[in-house]
N, C-alpha and C positions, 0 to 999 in steps of 0.2 A: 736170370741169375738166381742163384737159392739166395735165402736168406740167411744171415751172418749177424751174432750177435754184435752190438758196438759201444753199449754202455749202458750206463744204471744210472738209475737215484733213487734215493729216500722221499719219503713226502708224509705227511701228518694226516691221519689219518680225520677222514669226515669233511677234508677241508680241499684235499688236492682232487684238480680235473683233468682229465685231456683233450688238449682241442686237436680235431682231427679237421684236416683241410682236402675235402673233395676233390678228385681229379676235372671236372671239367665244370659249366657253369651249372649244371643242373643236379652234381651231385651233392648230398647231401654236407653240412660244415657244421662243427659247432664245437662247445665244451661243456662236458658230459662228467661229471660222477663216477668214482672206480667202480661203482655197483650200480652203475645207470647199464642199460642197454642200446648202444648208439642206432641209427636208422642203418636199414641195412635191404637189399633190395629185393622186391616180391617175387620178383622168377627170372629164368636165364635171362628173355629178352629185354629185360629190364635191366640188368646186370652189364647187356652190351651198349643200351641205350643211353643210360645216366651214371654209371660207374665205369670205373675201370675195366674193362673186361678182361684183360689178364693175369690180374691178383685178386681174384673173390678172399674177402675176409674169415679168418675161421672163426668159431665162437671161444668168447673168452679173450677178444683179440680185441685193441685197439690199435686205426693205420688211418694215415693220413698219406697224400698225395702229394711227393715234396716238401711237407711240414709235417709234422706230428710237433706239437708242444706241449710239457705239461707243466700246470701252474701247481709247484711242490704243496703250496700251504702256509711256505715259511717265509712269505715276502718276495718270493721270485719265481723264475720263470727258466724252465730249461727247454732252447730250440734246438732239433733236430731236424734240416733242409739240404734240399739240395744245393748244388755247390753252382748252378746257376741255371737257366731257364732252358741250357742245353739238356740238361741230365736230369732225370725228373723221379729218382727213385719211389720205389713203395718203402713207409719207415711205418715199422710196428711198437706196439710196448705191449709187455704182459706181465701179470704182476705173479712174485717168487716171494710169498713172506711180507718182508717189510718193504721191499723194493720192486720197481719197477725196471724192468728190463728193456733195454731199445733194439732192436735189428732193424736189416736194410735190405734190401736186393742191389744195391748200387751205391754209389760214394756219396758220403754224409757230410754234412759241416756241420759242427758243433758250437754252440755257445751257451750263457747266462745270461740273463737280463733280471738288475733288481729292478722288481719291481710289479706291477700287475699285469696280468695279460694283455690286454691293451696295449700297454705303453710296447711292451713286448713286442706284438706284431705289428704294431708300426714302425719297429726299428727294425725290424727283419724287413718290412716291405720296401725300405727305401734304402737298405744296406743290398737287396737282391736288385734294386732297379738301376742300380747305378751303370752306366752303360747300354743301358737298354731302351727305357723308356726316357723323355723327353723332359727337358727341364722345368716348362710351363704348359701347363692346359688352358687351351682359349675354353670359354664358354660355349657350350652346345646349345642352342634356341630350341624351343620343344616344338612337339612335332603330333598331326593325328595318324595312328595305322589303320589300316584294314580288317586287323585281323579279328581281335574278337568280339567284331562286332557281326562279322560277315565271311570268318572262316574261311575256307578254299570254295566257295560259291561266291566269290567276290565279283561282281560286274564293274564295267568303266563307267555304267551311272552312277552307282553304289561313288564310286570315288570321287565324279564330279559334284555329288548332290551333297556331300560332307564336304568337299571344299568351301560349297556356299554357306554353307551353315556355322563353318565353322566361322566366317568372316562375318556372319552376321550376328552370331553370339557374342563375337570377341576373345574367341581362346587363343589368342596370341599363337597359332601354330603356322610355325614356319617354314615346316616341309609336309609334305603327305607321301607318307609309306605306301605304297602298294603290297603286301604279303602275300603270299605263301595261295595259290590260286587264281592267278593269271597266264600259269603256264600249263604247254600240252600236254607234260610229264616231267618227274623228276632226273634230273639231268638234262632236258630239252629247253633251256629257258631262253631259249631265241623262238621258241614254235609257242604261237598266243592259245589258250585253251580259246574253244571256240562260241563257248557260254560267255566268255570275259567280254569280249567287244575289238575294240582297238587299240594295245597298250603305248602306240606309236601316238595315237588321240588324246588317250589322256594323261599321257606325260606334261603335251602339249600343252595341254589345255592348263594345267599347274605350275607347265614354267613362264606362262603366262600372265600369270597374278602375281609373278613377283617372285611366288614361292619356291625352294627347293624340293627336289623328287627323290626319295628313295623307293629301292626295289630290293626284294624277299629274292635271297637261291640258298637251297644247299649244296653247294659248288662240287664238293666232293661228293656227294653220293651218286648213283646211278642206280634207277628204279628196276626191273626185269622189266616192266613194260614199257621204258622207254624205246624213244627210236637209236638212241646213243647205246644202248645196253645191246641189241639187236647190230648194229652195222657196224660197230667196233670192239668186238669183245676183247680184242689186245690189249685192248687203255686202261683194264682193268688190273688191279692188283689179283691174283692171285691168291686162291683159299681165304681173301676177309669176307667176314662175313658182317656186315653191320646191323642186321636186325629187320624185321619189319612193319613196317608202316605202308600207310597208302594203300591198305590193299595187295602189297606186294612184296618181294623178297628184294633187300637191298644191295649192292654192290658198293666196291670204291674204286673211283678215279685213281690211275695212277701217276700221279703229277712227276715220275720221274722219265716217265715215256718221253720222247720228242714231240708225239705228234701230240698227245693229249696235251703237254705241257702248252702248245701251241695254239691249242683247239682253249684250254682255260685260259687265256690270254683275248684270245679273240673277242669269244662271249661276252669278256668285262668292259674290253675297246667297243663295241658294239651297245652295248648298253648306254656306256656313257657318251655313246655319240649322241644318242637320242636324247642328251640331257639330264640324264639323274648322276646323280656325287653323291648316294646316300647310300650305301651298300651294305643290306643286313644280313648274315652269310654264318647263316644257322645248321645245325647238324654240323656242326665243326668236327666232332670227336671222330666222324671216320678219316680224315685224314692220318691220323695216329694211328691207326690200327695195324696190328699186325699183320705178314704176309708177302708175298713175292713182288717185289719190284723189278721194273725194265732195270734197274740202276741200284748197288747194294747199299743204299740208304737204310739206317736204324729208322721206324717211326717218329721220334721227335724230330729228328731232320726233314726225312718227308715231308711231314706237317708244315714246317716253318717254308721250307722249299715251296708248299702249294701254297700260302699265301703271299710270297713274295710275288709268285705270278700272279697273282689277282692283283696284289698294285701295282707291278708293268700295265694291267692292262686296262684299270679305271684311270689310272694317273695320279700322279702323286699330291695333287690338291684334293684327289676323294675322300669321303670319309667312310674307313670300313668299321662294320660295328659286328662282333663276334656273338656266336650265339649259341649255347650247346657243345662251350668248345673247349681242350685245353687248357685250363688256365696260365699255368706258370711256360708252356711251350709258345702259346702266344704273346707272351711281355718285348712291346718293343714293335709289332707289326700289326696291334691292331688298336684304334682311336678309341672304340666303345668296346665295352663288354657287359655282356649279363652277366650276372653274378648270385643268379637265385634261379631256382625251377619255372615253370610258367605259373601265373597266375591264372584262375577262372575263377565262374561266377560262383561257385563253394569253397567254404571256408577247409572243407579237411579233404583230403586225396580219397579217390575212388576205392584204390586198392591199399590206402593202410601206408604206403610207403609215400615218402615226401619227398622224393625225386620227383612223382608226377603231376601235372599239374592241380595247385590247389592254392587260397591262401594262405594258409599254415605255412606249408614248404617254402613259399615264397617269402614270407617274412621273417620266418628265423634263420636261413642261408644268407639272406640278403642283409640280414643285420649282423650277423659274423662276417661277413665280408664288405663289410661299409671302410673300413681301414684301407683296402686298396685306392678307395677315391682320392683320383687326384695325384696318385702314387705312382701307378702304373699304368691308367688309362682314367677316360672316365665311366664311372659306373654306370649298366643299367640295372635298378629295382625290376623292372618289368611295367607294363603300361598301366596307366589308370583306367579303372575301371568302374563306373559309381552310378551306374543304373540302377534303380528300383529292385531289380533281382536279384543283386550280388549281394550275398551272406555278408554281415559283417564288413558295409562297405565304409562305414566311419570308421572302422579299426584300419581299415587298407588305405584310406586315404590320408592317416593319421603316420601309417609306416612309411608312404611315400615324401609325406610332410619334412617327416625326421633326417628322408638319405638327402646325399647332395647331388645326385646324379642326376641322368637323364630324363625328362618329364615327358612324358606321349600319350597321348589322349587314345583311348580304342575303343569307344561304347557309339552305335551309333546316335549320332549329334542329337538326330529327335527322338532318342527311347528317353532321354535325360530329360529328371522332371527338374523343376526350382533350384531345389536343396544340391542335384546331380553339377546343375549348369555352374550353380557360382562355386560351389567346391573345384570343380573342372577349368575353371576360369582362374582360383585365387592359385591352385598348384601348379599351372601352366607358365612357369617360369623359365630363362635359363640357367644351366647348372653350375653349381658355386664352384670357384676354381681353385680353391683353397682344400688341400684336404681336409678330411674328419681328425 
């Protein structure tokens, strides 16, 4: 839909911001200065990866992702949102003179709030969740991952050898993530990569100690070199394109197919036969993408449609934790969320933009979006990380101090010197169930 002017304000000049609200977990959030220049993304495939891929921003433009607010100067706050988690409009401002102007490509709800931004978005968050998300949040117990300690060369010793450690440090972690490098391809996460070992073994071996297991998929993508991209090209959507990574060109599941819808059902039943209830189900944003479906689903439906099938088929006691996803299409179907870009062991992004991974990115999205905790899921900051390498690792362990969210250890157990371990030990809590 084009976009259609839908209102104005005034604001005092020097004093008034606009917070713009990123479309998925890794795009960029924040409130920005009418002569600031908000983040905005390094090249296409960056634009498909961590933003919107269908509404690139012009210059001179500010747009938010179902939110645009702007805090006038004068004691309040003017929201401009979507009208609910179905319809996720792009809402722009641009400034005419003395005013700022709003447009939409989609239908807006309008309101006021005296008072600071803050207070603001927390009444937007819980006035948008009503219906959706759940009235109480149990506590999440923290948890060690895989991932950046050991990337996509993860082995099943690698997993068993930080279980023990973790037990013999004391870090209270009471699942182990397996991520993103146990499987033979993207899309294949029933075929074990064959460097891994045996993910059937060391499932075992963690649900053994007591502990809970989760398991890394990006549910919706399909890689070109997997075996699924190869022996079913039907299941695909049609002309998406979602980017790429791995080495390869990506595809999207199309969860309105029969058989796919069937085949993503299985996968998660299979999975959680083996025992894990911890599903972290990253690259979310190609479910939304646009393009042809077996079935004339809009992409926010698609989306919500393909996670429903994933809890048909872990079950409705699993916990799914989103990643790279949707934000406001996922309110109401998923347990966890990130809420910030990835974290690594550098403090600023390779390329300049704070969508990709870095500390920066992670901690200024993550603290703009600390308000959802508790609200509408609970929050992930992204994992601790506080090995001797990582830039600025008292500043990141001071931001993960601050949120309420999920707590997960990811540095391997013995790279952690003294100062790593009892830092790792005193944050390794469960998450406060009380929002911010």
């Amino acid at each position: 839909m084009p976009f259609t002017d839908i209102g104005e304000t005034g604001y005092v000049h020097g004093r008034a911001r606009v917070y713009e609200h990123g479309w998925q977990s890794w795009s960029p959030t924040g409130a920005y200065a009418l002569d600031a220049t908000p983040p905005r993304p390094a090249d296409a495939t960056i634009q498909i990866l961590c933003y919107r891929p269908e509404t690139p921003v012009p210059g001179g433009v500010f747009q938010g992702e179902g939110l645009l607010a702007i805090e006038t100067g004068d004691g309040a706050v003017e929201l401009w949102s979507a009208p609910s988690p179905l319809q996720v409009p792009s809402i722009r401002a641009r400034r005419e003179g003395d005013r700022l102007v709003v447009s939409a490509d989609g239908q807006v709800r309008h309101r006021r709030v005296e008072g600071d931004l803050d207070l603001a978005l927390r009444v937007w968050a819980e006035e948008i969740a009503e219906g959706y998300a759940p009235e109480a949040f149990p506590a999440v117990p923290p948890m060690w991952c895989t991932w950046y300690g050991y990337w996509d060369k993860v082995t099943e010793a690698d997993v068993l050898e930080n279980l023990r450690l973790a037990d013999r440090h004391g870090l209270g972690a009471d699942m182990i993530l397996i991520d993103d490098g146990y499987e033979a391809g993207i899309g294949d996460w029933l075929d074990p990569r064959p460097g891994f070992g045996s993910l059937e073994r060391a499932v075992g071996a963690v649900a053994e100690t007591g502990k809970r297991v989760g398991i890394w998929t990006a549910p919706f993508l399909v890689g070109h070199g997997s075996r699924l991209f190869t022996e079913h090209p039907d299941w695909l959507v049609r002309d998406a394109y979602a980017g790429h990574m791995w080495d390869q060109e990506l595809a999207v599941l199309d969860v309105t197919h029969p058989d796919a819808a069937e085949h993503l059902v299985s996968v998660f039943r299979s999975l959680a036969a083996l025992g894990i209830s911890h599903f972290k189900l990253d690259y979310l944003y190609a479910g939304a993408l646009a393009g042809g479906r077996h079935e004339d689903l809009d992409p926010v439906a698609a989306y919500r449609r393909g996670l429903e099938l994933i809890r048909r088929g872990a079950g409705p006691a699993a916990t799914l934790h989103g990643c790279g996803a949707p934000l406001l299409p996922s309110l109401g179907l998923v347990d966890i969320m990130r809420v910030s870009p990835d974290i690594a062991p550098t403090l600023h992004p390779k390329s300049g933009d704070i969508s990709q991974p870095s500390q920066l990115g992670a901690r200024l999205t993550g603290a703009a979006r600390e308000f959802l905790h508790a609200r509408w899921w609970v929050n992930d900051p992204d994992c601790i990380i506080v090995r001797p390498e990582v830039e600025a690792r008292r500043e990141w362990a001071a931001h993960i101090a601050a949120t309420g969210g999920l707590r997960g250890s990811s540095d391997p157990i013995a790279a952690l010197d003294p100062w790593g371990l009892e830092t790792t030990r005193r944050l390794m809590i469960p998450t406060a169930t009380v929002p911010s």
